[in-house]
MINU-39288 format. One record per residue (C-alpha): x, y, z. Coordinates in steps of 0.02 Angstrom, whole numbers, padded with zeros to 5 digits, always signed. Example, Ala and Ser with C-alpha at 12.3 -4.5 7.8 and 13.67 -1.06 7.14 Angstrom:
BEGIN
+00615-00225+00390/+00684-00053+00357/
REM end
This chain:
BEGIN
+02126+00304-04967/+02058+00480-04954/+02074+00589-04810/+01931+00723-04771/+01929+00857-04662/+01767+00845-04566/+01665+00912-04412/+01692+00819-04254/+01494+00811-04250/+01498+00741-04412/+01398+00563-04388/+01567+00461-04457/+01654+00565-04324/+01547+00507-04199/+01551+00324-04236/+01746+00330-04243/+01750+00402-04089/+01624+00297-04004/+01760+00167-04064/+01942+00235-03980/+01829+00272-03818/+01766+00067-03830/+01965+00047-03857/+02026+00162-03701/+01891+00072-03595/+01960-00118-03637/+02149-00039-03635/+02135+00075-03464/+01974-00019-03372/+01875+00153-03376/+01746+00265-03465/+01881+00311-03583/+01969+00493-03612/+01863+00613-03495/+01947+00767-03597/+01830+00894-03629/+01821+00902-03846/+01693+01015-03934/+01666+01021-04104/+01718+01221-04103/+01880+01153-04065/+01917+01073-04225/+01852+01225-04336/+01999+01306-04446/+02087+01412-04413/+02103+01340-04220/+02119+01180-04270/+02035+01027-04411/+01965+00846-04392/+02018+00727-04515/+01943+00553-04568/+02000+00448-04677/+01902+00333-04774/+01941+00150-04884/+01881+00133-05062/+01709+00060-04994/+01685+00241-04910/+01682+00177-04757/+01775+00285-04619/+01948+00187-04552/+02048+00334-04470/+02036+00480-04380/+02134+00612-04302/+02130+00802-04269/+02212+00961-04171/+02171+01080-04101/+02230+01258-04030/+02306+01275-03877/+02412+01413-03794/+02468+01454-03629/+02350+01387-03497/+02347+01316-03317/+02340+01105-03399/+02538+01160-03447/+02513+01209-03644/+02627+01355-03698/+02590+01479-03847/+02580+01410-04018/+02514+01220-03965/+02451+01118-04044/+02377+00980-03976/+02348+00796-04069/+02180+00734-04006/+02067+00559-04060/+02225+00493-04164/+02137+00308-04197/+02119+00168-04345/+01997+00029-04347/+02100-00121-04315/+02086-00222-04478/+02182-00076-04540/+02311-00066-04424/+02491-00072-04453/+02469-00005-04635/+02532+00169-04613/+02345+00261-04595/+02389+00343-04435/+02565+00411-04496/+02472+00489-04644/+02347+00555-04547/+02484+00622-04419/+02585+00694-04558/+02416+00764-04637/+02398+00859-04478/+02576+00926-04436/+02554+01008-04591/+02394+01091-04566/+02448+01140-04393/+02606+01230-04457/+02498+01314-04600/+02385+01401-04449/+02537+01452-04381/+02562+01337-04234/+02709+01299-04170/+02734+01146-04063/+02615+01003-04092/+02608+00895-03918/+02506+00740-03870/+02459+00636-03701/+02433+00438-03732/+02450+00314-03613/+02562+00184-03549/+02443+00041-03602/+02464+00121-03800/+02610+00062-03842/+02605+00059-04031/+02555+00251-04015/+02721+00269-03924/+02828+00190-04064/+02750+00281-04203/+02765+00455-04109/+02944+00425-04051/+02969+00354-04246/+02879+00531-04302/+03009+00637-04205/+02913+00653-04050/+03011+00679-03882/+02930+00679-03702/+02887+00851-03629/+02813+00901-03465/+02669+00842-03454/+02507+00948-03481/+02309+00911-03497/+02182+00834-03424/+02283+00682-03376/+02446+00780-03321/+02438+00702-03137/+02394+00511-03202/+02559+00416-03182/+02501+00301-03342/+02488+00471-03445/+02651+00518-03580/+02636+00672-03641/+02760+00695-03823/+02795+00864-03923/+02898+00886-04093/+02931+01081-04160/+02814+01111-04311/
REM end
């Protein structure tokens, strides 16, 4: 497995994603996550896009962060917030999205962020175990999202 950092306009990048919003759709019944995401948002040093990719080179994971501070969606100074966390599902349960997750932490605290938070939803439960497995405790909630009741908004101290 080998994990690239990557624009989020990169054309892998956009078939992954066309993916977890085909997943939010069949999990939440709607056009998937409405959140605003620009590529600029993923450019070091205010944040990165990772994909990972098998030994066939084809692309299995994703994940990035990006910068956040004090706004009026409830971020505070130093976030760093996980966006587009996904892994195709013939992968799943093999530990791609922890190493992603831990790939990412690490960047995030190397730019000098602080807090790394994240909304999911109530219908993603097996993001739920491995963030609460990954040290991840609910905070007030923040984003896009903040007034859904199915949104759960997590941080952990980078």
């Amino acid at each position: 497995m080998e994990i690239r950092p990557l624009p989020f306009d990169h054309p892998d990048a956009v078939k992954l994603n066309d993916e977890v919003q085909a997943e939010y759709h069949e999990r939440y019944g709607d056009g998937g996550d409405a959140t605003v995401l620009t590529p600029a948002d993923f450019r070091p040093p205010y944040g990165v896009y990772l994909i990972a990719y098998d030994g066939t080179g084809r692309p299995v994971a994703t994940g990035g962060w990006r910068r956040q501070d004090s706004n009026g969606e409830g971020n505070e100074d130093g976030d760093a917030e996980l966006k587009r966390m996904f892994v195709v599902r013939d992968l799943r349960g093999r530990g791609l999205a922890r190493r992603i997750l831990t790939a990412l932490e690490d960047d995030a605290r190397a730019a000098g962020r602080v807090r790394m938070v994240l909304e999911t939803g109530t219908e993603q439960p097996e993001a739920v175990a491995l963030y609460a497995s990954s040290g991840y405790e609910p905070c007030a909630k923040f984003g896009y999202y903040r007034h859904y009741a199915s949104s759960l908004c997590y941080a952990k101290p980078l």
